[in-house]
N, C-alpha and C positions, 0 to 999 in steps of 0.2 A: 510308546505313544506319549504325548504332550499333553492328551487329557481324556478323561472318561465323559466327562460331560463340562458342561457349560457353565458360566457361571449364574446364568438365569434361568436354572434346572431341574435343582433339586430342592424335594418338596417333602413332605413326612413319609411317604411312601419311600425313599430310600433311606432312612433312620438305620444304622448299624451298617451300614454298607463302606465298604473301601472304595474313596474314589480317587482321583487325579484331574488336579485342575489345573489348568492355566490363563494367564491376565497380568492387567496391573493395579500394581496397589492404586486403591481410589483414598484411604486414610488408613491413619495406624493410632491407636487409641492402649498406653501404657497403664495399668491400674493395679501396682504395687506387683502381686504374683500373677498377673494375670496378664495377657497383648491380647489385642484385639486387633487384626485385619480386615478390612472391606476389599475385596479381590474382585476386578470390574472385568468386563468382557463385552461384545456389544450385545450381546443377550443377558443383562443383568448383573450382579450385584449377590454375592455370599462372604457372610463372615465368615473371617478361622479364628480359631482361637489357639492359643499359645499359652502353656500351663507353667508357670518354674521352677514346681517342683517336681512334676512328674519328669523335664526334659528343661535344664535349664541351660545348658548349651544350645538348644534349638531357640528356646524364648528369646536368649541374648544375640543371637543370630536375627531373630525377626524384629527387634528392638533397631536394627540399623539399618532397616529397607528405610528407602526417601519414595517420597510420592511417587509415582506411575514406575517405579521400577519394575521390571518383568518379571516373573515367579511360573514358579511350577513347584505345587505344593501335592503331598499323600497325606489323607488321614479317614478318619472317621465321622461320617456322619450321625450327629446327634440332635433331639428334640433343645431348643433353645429354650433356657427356665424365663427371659426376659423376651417375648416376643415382637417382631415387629413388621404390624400390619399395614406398614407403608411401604413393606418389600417383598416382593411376590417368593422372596425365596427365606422370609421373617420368621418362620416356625421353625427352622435350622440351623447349625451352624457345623463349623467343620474341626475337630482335635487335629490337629497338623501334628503327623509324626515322622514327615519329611520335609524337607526347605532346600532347592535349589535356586538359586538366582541365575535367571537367562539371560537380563543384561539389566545393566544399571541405566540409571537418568540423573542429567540434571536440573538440578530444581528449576521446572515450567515457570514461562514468566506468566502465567495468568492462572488461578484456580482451575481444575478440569471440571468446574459444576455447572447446573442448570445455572445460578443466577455467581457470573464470575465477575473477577474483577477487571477484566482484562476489555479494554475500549476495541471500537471495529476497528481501527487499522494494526495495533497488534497483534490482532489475533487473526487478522488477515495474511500476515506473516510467517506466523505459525499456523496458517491452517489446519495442519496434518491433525496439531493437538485441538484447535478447535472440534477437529470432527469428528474425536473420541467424547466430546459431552454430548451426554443424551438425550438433549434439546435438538440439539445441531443431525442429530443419527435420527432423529425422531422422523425430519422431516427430508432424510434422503430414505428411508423405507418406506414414509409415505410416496413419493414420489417413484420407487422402484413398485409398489402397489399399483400405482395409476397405468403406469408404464404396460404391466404386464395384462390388467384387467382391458387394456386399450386392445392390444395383441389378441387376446381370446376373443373379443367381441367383433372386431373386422376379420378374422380368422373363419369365426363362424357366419359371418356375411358374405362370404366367397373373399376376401380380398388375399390380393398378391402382396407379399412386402420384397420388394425390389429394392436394390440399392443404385444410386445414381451416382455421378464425377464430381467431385470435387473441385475438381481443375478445370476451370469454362471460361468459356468467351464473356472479357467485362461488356457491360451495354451499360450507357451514360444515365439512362432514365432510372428514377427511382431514387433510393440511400444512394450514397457512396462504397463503390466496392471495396476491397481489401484486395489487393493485386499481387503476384507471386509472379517474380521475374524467370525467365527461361533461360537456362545454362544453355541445353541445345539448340536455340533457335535465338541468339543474340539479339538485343532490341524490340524483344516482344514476351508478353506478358501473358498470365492467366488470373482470372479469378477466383476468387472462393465466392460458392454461389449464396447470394441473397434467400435465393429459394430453389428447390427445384422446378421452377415453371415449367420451362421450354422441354424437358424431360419428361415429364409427365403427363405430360401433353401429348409429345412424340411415342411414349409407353402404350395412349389409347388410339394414336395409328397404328402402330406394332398390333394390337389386339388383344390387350392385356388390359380387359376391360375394369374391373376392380384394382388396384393398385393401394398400395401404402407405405410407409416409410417413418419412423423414428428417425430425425435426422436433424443435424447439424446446420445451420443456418448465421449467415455472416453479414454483418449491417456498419457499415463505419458511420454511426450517425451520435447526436449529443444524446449521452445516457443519464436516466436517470432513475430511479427504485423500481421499474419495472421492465428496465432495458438493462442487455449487455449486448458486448459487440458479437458475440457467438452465441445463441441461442437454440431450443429444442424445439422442431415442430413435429407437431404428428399432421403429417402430409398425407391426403388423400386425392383421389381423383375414380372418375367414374365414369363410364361410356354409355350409349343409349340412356341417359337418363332426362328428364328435366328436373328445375327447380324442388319442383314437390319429392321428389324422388332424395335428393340431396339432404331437404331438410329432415325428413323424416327419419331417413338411415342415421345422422348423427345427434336427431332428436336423442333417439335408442342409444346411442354410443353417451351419452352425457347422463341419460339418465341410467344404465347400466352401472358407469363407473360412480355414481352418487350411493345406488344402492349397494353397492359389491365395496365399495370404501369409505363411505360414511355411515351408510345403513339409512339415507336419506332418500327418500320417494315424492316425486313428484306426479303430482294430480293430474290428469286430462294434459293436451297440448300446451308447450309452452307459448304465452301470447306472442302479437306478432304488431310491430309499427314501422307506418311508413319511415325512411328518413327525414322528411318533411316533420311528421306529426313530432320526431322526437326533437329535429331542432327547436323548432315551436312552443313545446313543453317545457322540456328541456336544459336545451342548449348543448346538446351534447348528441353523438353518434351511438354511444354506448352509456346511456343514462341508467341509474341506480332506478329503481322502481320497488326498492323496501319502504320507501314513505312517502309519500305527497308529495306539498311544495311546489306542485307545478305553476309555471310563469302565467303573471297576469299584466294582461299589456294596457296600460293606462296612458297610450301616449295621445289618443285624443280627445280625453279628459282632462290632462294634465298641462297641457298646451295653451297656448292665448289666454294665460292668465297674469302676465308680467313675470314671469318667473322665466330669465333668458337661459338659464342652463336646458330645461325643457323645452322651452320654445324652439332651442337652436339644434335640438336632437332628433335624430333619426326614430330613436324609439326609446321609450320610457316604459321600463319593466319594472315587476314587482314579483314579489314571495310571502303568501303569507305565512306569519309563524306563529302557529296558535298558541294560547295561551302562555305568550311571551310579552302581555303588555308591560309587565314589572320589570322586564329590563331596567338596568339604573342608566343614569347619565357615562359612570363609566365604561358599564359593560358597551352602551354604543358608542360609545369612543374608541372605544376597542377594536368593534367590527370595523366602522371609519376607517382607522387606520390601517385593518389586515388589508381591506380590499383596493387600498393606496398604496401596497406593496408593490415594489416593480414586475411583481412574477402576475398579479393580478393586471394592475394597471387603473383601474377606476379612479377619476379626478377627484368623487366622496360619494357619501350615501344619504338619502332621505329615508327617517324614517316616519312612521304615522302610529302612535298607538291608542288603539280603542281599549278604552280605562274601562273598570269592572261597573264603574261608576255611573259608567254611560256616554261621558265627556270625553272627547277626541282630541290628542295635543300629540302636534307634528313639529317636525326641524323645519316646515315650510308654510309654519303659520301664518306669517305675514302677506303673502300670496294668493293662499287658498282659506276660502269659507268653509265651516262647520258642515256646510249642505256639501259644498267640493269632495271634501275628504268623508262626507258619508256617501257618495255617488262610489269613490274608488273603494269603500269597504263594500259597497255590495256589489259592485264587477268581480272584487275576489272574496265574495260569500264570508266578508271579516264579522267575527261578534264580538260579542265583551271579550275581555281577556285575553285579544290577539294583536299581535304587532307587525306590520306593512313593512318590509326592508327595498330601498326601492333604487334602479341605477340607472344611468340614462347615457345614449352614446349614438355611435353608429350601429347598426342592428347588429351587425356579423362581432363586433366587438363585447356589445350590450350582452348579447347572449353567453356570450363566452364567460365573462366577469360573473354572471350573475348563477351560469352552473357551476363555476368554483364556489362562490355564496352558500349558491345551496347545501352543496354539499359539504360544507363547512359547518353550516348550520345543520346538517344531520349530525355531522358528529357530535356538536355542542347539547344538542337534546335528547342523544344517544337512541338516534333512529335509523343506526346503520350495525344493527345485530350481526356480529362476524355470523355467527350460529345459523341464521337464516340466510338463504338463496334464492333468489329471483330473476330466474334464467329472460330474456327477452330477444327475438328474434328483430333486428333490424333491416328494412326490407325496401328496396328500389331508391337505391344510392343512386345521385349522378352520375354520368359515365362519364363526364369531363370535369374538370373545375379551371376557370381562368386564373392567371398570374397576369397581374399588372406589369412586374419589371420585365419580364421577358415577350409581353406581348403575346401571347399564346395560349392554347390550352394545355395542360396534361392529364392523363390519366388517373381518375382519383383512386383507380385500385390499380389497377396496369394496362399495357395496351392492349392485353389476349380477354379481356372481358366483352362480352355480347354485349349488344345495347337491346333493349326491349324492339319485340317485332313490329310493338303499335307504335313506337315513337321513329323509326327509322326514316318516314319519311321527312325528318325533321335536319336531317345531318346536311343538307347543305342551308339551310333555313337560318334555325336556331340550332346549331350542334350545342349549347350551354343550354337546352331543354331538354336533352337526351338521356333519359333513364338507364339505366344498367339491370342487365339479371344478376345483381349483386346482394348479397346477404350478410350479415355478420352476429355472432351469436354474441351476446351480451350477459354478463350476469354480473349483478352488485358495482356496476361503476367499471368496469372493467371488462374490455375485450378480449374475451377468449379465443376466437377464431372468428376467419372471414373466409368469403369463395366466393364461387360465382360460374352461370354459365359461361363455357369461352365460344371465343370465335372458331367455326372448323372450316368455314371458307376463303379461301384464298383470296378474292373479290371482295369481300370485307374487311377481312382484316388488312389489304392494302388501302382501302377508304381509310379504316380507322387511321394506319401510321399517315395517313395525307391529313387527315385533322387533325394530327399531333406534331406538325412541322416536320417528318421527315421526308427528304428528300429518296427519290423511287432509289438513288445510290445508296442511299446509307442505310435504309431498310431491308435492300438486300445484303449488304454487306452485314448488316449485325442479326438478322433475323430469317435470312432467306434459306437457311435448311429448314428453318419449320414450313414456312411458305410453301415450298417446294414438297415438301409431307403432305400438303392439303392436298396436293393436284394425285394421289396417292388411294383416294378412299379414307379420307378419313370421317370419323363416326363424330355424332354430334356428343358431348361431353362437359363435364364439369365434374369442380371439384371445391373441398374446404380445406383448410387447415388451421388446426389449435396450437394455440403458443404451450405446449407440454408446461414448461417451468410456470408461467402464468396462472393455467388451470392448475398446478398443485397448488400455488401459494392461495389463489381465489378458494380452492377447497379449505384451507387449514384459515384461512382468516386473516392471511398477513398482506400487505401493501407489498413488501420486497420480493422479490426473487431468488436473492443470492444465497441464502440462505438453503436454497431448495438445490443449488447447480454445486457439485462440490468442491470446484477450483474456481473462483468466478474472478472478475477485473473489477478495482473498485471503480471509481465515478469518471477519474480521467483515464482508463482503458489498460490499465496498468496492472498486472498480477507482480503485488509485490512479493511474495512469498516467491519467485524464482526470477526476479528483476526481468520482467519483459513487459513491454518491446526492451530493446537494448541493441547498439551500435552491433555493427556488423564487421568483422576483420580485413584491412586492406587486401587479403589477397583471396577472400570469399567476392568482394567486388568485383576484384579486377577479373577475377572468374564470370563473373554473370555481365561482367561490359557493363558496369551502371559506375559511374561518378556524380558526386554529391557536389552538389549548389547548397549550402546555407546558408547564403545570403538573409 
């Protein structure tokens, strides 16, 4: 055998024991008669040591291993005279009185440690090696935790975990597919699915009322720290249920996996906000609710005062930031300038600060009275010592700018604790949203979403009034998962595809086996689903993902570590009947 135990194993209770290990060297440490090895494994970390005078053909043998070479070493375990208590296996260490080498290496282009030298696209390269540091392992066991604690908890809720096709019918609405051309069927295509909708759907006509899925999920859209073009969902769906029914099963599921892998417990039900109240607050679908900050609208206070930036705005927002009147000149220059970034877009910012002093001095003093800017400190409840950050625009814009603000300024005051979670239920989304350039509605979540039963009479009316049974679970700034009741009538959901521009041809054509499922007995139903890689990274406190998937693409969709995408061989082409325009 290759080893008796681990290298993150053995503890004083095997003292005197013969054992066999194997790994790679993590360091080698030479100290006159003496070698020291650190032999890594992804369970840990044990020293050997290496004597020169009891075995000085073995020492000079261990004296020429290079970093991460592979080993398979015999010896004795002994209590270590220098202990160390930053290694779970520090009270031991190993006499080597064997040394084979299983294979050699050469020298890694980037440190194997927690803090290496190696920048992200090198080591994106070498992933393999990135994923023996134990930063990087850290957080794929976290994520094989969540994984499996997901599985026990809808296991024990009845649910089925079925597996769904891969290879499906593209439909234009939505991301952009990923398409897989057909060998056997020249000229026509399959997708890789966005999700499993339309399946899952067709599972709870089948009668497969609980359903679930660990599953692979395909987006050709612009990425960025919390996207990749292939992604993990934990796909759910449910039969005979309603709304309340939905929330409360993955209330359970979220709080389960907090406790079984943080050891975190939450209180009483998680709250719960309209989508209204959260633009409102806001600005955001999935707003952070670790701290304040909430928006304060001053635009008709702020208005007919000579001041044409305001005058000519749709709405004039604020945030107050307490106990930030000592701002200096540059730090607001600062802000200025981030929120005149193009990623933000804001033309500048007014600020207001009420001095400890008592006395009010604003970037818009010219304009407004002492009595003005104390009117706007008490619409947002300002005291001494607080500072007004304030933006103004078209609403839909305003908002937007001013929840990046925000929470920008959470991080500056360090009031976005990774350590704390504040899960929030977001609650009756629109069912439509309008597009200017294309003249039309689409689906703000997709077409198979219910609209509410009390707004329906509104769809040939006002259809841009029409509510959705739509939810999405939020925590810390970040959307973890969304769902929603779907449609299970075939008479609706043909209205629906008629308020989304499809024509009765092309609905059946892309959508008509589900349709044709309705007229079938199908059960009324819904479902959720959580971005898996997401909820790890939101559990462990990071912004990225990739970190969490262990081959993942960097930003332009590219896995350099095995050059793909990458051209394809003339006569793989001329096999699948595709010829290239690069025009």
């Amino acid at each position: 055998m290759y080893r008796s135990h681990t290298c993150g194993e053995l503890r004083q209770e095997n003292i005197q024991q013969t054992v066999t290990l194997s790994g790679w060297v993590q360091r080698s440490r030479d100290l006159g008669g003496m070698t020291f090895i650190d032999l890594r494994d992804r369970y840990g970390m044990t020293q050997l040591v290496f004597n020169l005078e009891d075995n000085s053909e073995l020492c000079m043998q261990a004296r020429k291993l290079g970093r991460e070479f592979v080993i398979q070493v015999e010896g004795t375990v002994i209590e270590r005279s220098s202990k160390n208590k930053n290694m779970p296996t520090g009270d031991v260490e190993i006499v080597v009185t064997s040394l084979r080498i299983l294979n050699g290496s050469k020298t890694p282009p980037f440190t194997i440690e927690d803090d290496t030298d190696g920048g992200e696209e090198l080591r994106a390269k070498y992933r393999y090696l990135d994923l023996r540091r134990n930063a990087v392992l850290q957080k794929l066991k976290l994520r094989n935790k969540v994984a499996l604690e997901t599985r026990k908890y809808l296991d024990n809720e009845g649910f089925m975990d079925v597996e769904t096709p891969y290879l499906i019918k593209s439909t234009p609405e939505g991301a952009r597919d990923f398409v897989v051309p057909s060998r056997m069927n020249g000229g026509e295509f399959y997708a890789l699915p966005q999700s499993p909708q339309t399946f899952k759907q067709l599972l709870m006509v089948s009668g497969i009322d609980r359903y679930y899925q660990i599953v692979k999920c395909f987006r050709d859209e612009d990425l960025r720290a919390d996207r990749q073009p292939e992604f993990t969902q934990i796909d759910c769906e449910m039969a005979f249920v309603e709304q309340e029914d939905i929330l409360n099963t993955f209330e359970g599921m979220i709080k389960h996996l907090f406790q079984e892998v943080k050891n975190v417990t939450f209180d009483g039900a998680f709250p719960r906000m309209t989508y209204a109240d959260a633009m409102h607050k806001y600005g955001s679908d999935k707003p952070d609710i670790r701290f304040e900050l909430e928006f304060v609208y001053l635009t008709e206070l702020a208005q007919n005062k000579g001041f044409s930036i305001f005058d000519n705005s749709e709405a004039v927002i604020a945030i107050n930031a307490k106990d930030c009147s000592e701002y200096t000149r540059k730090q607001l220059d600062a802000l200025t300038d981030w929120v005149k970034r193009p990623q933000i877009g804001a033309s500048g910012m007014v600020y207001v600060k009420f001095n400890n002093d008592g006395t009010i001095k604003s970037s818009v003093d010219k304009f407004y009275s002492q009595e003005d800017l104390q009117a706007w400190g008490k619409l947002a409840h300002a005291e001494k010592g607080d500072l007004l950050l304030v933006l103004s625009g078209t609403l839909e814009k305003t908002r937007k700018q001013m929840n990046e603000l925000r929470l920008h300024m959470g991080d500056e005051l360090g009031l976005r604790n990774p350590n704390v979670f504040k899960p929030l239920w977001v609650m009756d989304f629109p069912l439509l949203e309008w597009d200017e350039d294309s003249q039309r509605f689409f689906a703000m979540h997709h077409p198979f979403t219910s609209p509410k039963a009390e707004d329906l009479h509104l769809i040939d009316s006002a259809p841009g009034d029409i509510r959705a049974n739509a939810y999405d679970l939020a925590m810390n700034g970040v959307e973890l998962g969304g769902g929603s009741i779907r449609i299970h009538d075939r008479e609706l959901q043909s209205r629906m595809f008629d308020l989304l521009g499809f024509s009765k041809e092309d609905a059946l054509a892309q959508f008509g086996f589900l349709m044709n499922a309705f007229e079938f007995g199908a059960p009324p139903h819904g479902g959720l689903a959580f971005g898996l890689d997401r909820l790890v990274a939101t559990m462990d406190g990071s912004d990225s993902i990739r970190d969490y998937i262990a081959f993942p693409k960097n930003n332009s969709g590219r896995d350099v570590m095995i050059d793909a995408p990458s051209p394809l061989d003339e006569s793989q082409l001329k096999e699948l009947q595709i010829t290239l325009d690069l025009k």
